[in-house]
N, C-alpha and C positions, 0 to 999 in steps of 0.2 A: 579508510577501511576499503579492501580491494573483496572482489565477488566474494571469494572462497571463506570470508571472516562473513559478507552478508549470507551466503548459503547456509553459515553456521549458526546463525541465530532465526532468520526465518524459513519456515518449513515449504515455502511456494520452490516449482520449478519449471523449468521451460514448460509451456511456453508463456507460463503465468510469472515470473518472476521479473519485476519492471523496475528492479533498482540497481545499476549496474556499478554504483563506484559510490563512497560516503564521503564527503570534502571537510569536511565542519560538523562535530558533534558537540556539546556543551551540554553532559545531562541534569535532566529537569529542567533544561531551558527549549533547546531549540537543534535543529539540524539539517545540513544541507548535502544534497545530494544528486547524482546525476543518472537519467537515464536516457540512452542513446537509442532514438529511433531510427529504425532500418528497414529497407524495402524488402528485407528478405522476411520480414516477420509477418507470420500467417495471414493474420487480421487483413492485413492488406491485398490480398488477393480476393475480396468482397467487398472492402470499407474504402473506399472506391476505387474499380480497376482504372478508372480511366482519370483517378484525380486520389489518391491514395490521402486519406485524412486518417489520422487517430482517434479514436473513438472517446468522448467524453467522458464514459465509465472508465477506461483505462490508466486515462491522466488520473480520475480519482481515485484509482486502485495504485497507482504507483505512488502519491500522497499517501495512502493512508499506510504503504508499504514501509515508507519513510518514518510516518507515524508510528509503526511497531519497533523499526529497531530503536529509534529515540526513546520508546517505552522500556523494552525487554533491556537497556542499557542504563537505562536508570533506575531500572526498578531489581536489576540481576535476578531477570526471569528471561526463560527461551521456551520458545512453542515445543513441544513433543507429541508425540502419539495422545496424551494423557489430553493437553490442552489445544487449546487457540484462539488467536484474537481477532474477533468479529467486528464488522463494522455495525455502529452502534446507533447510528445517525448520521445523515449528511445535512447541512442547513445551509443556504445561502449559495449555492453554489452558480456560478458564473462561467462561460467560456468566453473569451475576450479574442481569440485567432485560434485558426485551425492549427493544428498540428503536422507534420509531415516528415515521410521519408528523409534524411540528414537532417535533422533538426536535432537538438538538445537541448532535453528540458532539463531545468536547474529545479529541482524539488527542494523547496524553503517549508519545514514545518516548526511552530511554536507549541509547546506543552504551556494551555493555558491554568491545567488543574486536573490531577487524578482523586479520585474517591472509590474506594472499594473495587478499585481493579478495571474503573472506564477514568478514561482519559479523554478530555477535551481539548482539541487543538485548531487552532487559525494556518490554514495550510495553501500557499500558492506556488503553478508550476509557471515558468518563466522560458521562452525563447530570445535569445538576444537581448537581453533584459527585457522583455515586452512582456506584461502577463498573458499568459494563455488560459491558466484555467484558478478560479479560488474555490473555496468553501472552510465551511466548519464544518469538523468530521467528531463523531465520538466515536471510542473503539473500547470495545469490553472484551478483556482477558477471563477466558471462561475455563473452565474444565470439562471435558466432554464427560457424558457416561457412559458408564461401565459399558454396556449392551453395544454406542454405539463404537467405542474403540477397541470392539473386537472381545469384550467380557463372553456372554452366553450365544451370541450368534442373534438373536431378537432385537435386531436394530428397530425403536421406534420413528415412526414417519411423522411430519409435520404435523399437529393437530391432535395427534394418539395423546392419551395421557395413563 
């Protein structure tokens, strides 16, 4: 699966979009995939100038990115304006080596069990075969409301009910 089929299934974009290529899908199982990090990319003009490292929210934002299209492909669902799929839980999670500029992480995720639209998954990203980063992630397929995708204009805030 080449960008233009991952743009088509999840709704992120630059400069949030962290899954460049799909190698291996098998759904309801499991899926592999690659994102290419590069010095041009934002983050690294802060995350450090003088030593450019990947940020450990990113690797597990690109896992769990991985984790959506393994979902939305086996479940033949795609985010829209209407929905999205939220992280639902992180557990366990590990960094094993930094991350950096020309590296390529190999994104390995497992669909260990869906129920009612969250999906639990065993997910590690890998440089050179070495792990870089693990965890257990849940991720729940929601529907937004009405108000906040743009229904009556009264987006409610955090905590409103």
């Amino acid at each position: 699966m080449d960008i233009h089929e991952i743009l088509r299934l999840l709704p992120h974009r630059y400069p949030i979009i962290l899954v460049d290529r799909v190698l291996e899908l098998e759904p309801g199982k499991r899926i592999a995939a690659l994102k290419n990090v590069s010095v041009n990319e934002p983050v690294f003009m802060g995350h450090f100038p003088h030593y450019p490292v990947m940020p450990g929210v990113l690797i597990i934002e690109a896992l769990a990115q991985a984790a959506a299209i393994l979902s939305f492909v086996t479940f033949d669902k795609r985010a829209d304006k209407n929905s999205v799929y939220y992280f639902a839980g992180i557990d366990n999670a590990r960094f094993k080596r930094p991350v950096g500029p020309g590296d390529q992480l190999r994104l390995e995720v497992e669909l260990v069990r869906e129920m009612r639209g969250i999906g639990k998954f065993n997910a590690r990203a890998l440089v050179d075969g070495q792990v870089a980063a693990e965890a257990e992630l849940l991720c729940a397929y929601r529907q937004i409301p009405a108000t906040a995708a743009g229904g009556n204009g009264n987006s409610m805030r955090v905590g409103e009910s």
